[in-house]
C-alpha positions in Angstrom: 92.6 127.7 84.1 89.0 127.9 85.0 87.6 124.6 86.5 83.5 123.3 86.2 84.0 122.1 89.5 86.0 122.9 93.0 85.1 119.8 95.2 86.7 120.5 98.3 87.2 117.2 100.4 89.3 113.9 98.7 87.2 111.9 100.5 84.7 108.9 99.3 81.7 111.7 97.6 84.1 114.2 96.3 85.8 111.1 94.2 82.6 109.8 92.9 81.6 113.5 91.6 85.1 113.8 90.0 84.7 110.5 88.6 81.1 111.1 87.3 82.2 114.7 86.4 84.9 113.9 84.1 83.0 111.0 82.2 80.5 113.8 81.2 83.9 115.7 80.1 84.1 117.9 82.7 86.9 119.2 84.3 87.5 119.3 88.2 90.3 121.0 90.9 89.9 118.7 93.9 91.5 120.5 96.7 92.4 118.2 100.3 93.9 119.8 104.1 95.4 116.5 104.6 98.6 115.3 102.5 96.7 112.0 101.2 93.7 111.5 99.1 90.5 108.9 100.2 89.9 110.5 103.5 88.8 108.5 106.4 89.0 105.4 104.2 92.7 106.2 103.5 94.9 103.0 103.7 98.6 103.3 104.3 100.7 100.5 102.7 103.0 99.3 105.7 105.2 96.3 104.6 102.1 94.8 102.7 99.2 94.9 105.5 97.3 97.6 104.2 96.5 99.6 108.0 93.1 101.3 107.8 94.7 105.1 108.7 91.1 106.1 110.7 89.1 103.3 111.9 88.1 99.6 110.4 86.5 100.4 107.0 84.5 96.8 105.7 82.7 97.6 102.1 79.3 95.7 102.4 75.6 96.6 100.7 72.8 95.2 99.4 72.3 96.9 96.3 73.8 95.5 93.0 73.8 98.6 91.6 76.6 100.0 93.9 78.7 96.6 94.4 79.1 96.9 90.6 80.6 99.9 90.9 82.8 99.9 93.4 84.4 96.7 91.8 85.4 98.9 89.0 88.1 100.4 90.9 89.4 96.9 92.5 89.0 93.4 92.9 87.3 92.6 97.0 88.5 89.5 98.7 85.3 87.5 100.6 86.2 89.1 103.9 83.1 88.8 106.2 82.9 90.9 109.2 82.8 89.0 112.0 84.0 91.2 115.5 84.2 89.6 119.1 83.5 91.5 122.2 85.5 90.6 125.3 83.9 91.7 128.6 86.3 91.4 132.0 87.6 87.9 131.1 84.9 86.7 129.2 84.7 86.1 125.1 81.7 86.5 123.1 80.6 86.7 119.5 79.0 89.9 117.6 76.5 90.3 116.8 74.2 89.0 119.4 73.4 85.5 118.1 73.0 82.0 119.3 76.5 81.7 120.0 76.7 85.0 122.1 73.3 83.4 124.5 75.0 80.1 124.4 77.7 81.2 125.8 76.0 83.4 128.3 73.6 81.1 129.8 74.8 78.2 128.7 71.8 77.2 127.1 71.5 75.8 122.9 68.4 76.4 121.4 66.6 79.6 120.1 63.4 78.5 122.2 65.8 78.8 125.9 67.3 82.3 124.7 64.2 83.7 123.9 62.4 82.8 126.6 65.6 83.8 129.0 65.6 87.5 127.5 61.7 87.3 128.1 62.1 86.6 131.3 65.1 89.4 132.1 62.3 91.5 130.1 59.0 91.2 132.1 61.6 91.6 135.4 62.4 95.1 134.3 59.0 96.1 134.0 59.8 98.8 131.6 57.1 100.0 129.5 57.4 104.1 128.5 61.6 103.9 128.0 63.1 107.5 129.3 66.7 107.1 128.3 69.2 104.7 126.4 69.8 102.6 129.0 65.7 101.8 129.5 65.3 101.2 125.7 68.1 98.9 125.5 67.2 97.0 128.6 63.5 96.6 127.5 65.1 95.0 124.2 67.6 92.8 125.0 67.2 92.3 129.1 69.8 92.8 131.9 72.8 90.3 131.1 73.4 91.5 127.5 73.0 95.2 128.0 75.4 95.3 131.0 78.0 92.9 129.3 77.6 94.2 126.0 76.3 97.9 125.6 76.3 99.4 128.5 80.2 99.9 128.7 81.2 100.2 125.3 78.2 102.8 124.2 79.1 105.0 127.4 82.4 104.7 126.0 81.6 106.0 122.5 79.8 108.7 123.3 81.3 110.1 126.8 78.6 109.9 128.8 76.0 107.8 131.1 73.5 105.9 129.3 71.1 107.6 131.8 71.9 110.9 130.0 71.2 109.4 126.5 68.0 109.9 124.3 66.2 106.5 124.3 66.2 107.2 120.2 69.3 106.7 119.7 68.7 103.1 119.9 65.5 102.0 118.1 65.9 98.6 118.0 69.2 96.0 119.0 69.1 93.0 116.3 68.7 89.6 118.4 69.5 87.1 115.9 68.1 83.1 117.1 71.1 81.5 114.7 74.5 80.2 115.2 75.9 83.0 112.7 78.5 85.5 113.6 78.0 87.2 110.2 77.4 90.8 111.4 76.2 92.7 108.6 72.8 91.1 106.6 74.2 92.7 103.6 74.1 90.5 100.0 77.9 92.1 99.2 80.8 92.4 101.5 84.6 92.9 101.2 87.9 94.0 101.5 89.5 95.6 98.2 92.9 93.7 97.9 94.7 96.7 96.7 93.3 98.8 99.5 90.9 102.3 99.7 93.4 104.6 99.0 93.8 102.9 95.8 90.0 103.0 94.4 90.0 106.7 94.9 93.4 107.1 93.3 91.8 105.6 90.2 88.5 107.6 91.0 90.5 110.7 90.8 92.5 110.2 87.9 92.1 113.3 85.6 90.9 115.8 87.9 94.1 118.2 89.4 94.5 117.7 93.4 96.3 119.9 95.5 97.2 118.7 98.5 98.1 120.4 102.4 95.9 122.9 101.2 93.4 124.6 103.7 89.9 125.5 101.7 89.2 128.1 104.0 92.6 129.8 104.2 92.0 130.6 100.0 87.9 130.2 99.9 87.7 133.2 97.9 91.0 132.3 95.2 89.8 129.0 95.4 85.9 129.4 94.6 87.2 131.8 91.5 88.6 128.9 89.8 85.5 127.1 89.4 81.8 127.5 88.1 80.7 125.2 90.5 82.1 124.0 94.7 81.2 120.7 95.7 82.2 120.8 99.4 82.3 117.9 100.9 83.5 119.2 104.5 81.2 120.6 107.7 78.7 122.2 107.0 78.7 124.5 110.1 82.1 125.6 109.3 81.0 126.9 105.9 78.6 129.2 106.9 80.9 130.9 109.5 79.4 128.7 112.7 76.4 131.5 112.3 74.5 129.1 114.3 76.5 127.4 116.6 79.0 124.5 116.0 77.1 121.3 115.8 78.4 118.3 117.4 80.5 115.5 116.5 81.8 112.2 118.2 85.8 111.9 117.4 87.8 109.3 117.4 91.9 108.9 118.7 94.0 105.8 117.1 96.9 104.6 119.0 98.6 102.4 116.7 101.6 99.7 117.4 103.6 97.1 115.9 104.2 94.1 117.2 106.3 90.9 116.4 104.1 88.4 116.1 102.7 87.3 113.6 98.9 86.7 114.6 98.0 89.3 117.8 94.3 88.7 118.6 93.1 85.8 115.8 90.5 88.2 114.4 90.3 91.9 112.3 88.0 93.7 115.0 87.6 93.0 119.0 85.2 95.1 120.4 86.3 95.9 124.5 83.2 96.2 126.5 84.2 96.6 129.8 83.9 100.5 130.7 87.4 100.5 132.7 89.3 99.6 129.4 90.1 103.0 127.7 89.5 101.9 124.4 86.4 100.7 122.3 88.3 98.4 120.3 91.1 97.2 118.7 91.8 96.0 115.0 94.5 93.7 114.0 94.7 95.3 110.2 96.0 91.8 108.5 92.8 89.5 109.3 91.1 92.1 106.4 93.4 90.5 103.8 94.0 87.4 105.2 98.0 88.5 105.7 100.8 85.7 106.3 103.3 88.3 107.7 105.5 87.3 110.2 104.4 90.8 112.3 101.7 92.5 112.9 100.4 96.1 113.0 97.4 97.0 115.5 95.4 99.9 116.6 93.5 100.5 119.5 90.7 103.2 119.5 89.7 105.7 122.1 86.2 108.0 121.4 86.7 111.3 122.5 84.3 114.6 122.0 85.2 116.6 119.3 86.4 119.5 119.3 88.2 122.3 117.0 92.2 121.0 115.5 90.8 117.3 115.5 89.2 115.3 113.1 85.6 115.1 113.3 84.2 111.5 112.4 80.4 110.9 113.7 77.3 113.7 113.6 75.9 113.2 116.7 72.2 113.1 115.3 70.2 114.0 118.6 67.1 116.3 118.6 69.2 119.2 119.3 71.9 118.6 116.7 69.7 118.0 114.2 67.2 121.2 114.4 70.2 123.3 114.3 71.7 121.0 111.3 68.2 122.0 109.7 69.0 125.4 110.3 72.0 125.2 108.4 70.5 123.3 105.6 68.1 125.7 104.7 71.4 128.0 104.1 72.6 125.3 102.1 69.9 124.9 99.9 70.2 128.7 98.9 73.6 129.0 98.9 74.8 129.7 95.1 76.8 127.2 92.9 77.3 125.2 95.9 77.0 121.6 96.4 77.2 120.3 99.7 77.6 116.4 100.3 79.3 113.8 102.3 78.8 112.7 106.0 80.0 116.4 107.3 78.4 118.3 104.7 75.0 116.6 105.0 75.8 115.9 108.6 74.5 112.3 108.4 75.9 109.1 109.1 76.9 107.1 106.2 78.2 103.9 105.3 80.4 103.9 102.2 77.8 102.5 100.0 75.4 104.8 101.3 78.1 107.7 100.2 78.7 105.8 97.1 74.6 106.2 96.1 74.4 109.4 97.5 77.1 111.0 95.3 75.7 109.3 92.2 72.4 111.0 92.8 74.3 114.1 92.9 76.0 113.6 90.1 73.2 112.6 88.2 71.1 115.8 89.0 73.7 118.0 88.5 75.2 116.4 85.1 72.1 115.0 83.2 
């Protein structure tokens, strides 16, 4: 059988395509190395708490367009994202809001917080930032950045916040309200039947082979179609020509436990740089679960490298003239799309892939 489209990748874009694809009556051969569909937003089903396989996945955007779409596929619960940081033995809420300063400094009112991080501010005397840890200080001030950044972002990316860009963090939201709500979006969520789910009912239709390594057939493979939507990295494609560009990885160390409420909310965020781990999510607060256990999973960032899974483009001025480099090839390559966080090598949120996939499919199917 010849296929319109190969879309290598049964992740988040490649669904959408396939989705979009077959209402325009096309047909599509989705081909996947892992043995499940839905990618990183794959949900296991684990005595009814649905366990987020790689990494706390909340569905939230501001655009109506997208939040109709999505709820297509499922029904979302009113799940709003709201993560606490613990630093040594001290509790604090995220993101950083009145509550956080309150607790801090032990102060109430916006007016006291502001004029406390001015003061921290004007100490530092910071005015031409050099590095991460200058940029963030000159935002936020001393007591927050060592508390609550400076640990858990040298955690995440492996190295001293001396030794990173000062772009990487433009600006550090200081909110003046007693709200713990830490996304601004208009639409936020949990699907009650889970990820896995919506791209089950994304894929229906299209043929999916799974355990089945794209570049160990590329040339049977690409035969079978008119068209390759490949949705994995996009140095890997081209051979590494270039160089391998970088990527941030993540390990997941999950456990059971018999109890049936572990840490009284979905995401705690560990700030302290002598815990291993950034975080750890208690996978029944996303769906409000009653179970009499629980099912946790704490989550160390490592640097990627080859035989692991690579999660976060690492979108520094190096890494992204070489990703250029690479696009160019992309652009001329023949009856080949490329998409998806590792095949644009951008960060995405899921609605952001959602939109970004549409586009696609619009271009290429109108």
């Amino acid at each position: 059988m010849m296929y319109d489209y190969l879309i290598v990748g049964a992740g988040l874009f490649g669904a959408v395509f396939a989705h979009e694809a077959k209402k325009h009556g096309k047909s599509c051969l989705v081909v996947e190395k892992r043995n499940h569909i839905a990618g990183n937003i794959y949900c296991k089903n684990v005595d009814g708490i649905h366990v987020h396989q790689y990494g706390a996945h909340i569905f939230h955007t501001s655009d109506r367009k997208i939040w109709d779409y999505i709820n297509q596929f499922s029904e979302f619960n009113n799940y709003i994202n709201s993560p606490v940081a613990i630093y040594k033995d001290e509790l604090y809420n995220l993101p950083f809001n009145m509550n956080t300063f309150s607790k801090m400094w032990n102060i109430q009112t916006p007016a006291q917080a502001k004029a406390k991080i001015a003061e921290q501010i004007a100490d530092l005397g910071i005015t031409e930032p050099k590095n991460l840890e200058e940029q963030a200080l000159s935002l936020v001030g001393t007591d927050v950045y060592e508390k609550l950044i400076k640990g858990y972002t040298e955690k995440q990316w492996g190295r001293s916040c001396r030794e990173l860009p000062s772009f990487i963090i433009r600006r550090l939201p200081l909110r003046f309200t007693y709200d713990n709500n830490y996304f601004n979006s208009r639409y936020q969520g949990i699907p009650v039947e889970g990820y896995t789910a919506i791209v089950e009912k994304m894929l229906s239709g299209a043929d999916i082979r799974l355990n089945t390594d794209y570049f160990a057939h590329k040339e049977e493979l690409s035969a079978l179609a008119h068209k390759t939507v490949f949705t994995g990295m996009l140095d890997e494609y081209f051979g590494f020509c270039y160089g391998s560009l970088e990527y941030r990885s993540v390990r997941f160390e999950e456990e059971r436990l018999e109890c049936d409420n572990y840490q009284g909310n979905a995401v705690v965020n560990y700030t302290d740089r002598e815990v291993p781990y950034t975080r750890i999510i208690e996978h029944k607060h996303f769906t409000f679960g009653t179970q009499p256990f629980t099912i946790i999973s704490r989550e160390y960032s490592s640097e990627w490298k080859p035989g692991i899974e690579p999660y976060y483009p690492i979108n520094d001025a190096k890494n992204s003239a070489l990703a250029a480099k690479y696009q160019e090839l992309a652009a001329k390559a023949e009856r080949v799309i490329f998409g998806g966080r590792l095949g644009n090598y951008k960060y995405y949120d899921m609605d952001q892939v959602i939109a970004a996939a549409l586009d696609c499919a619009d271009a290429e199917l109108s």
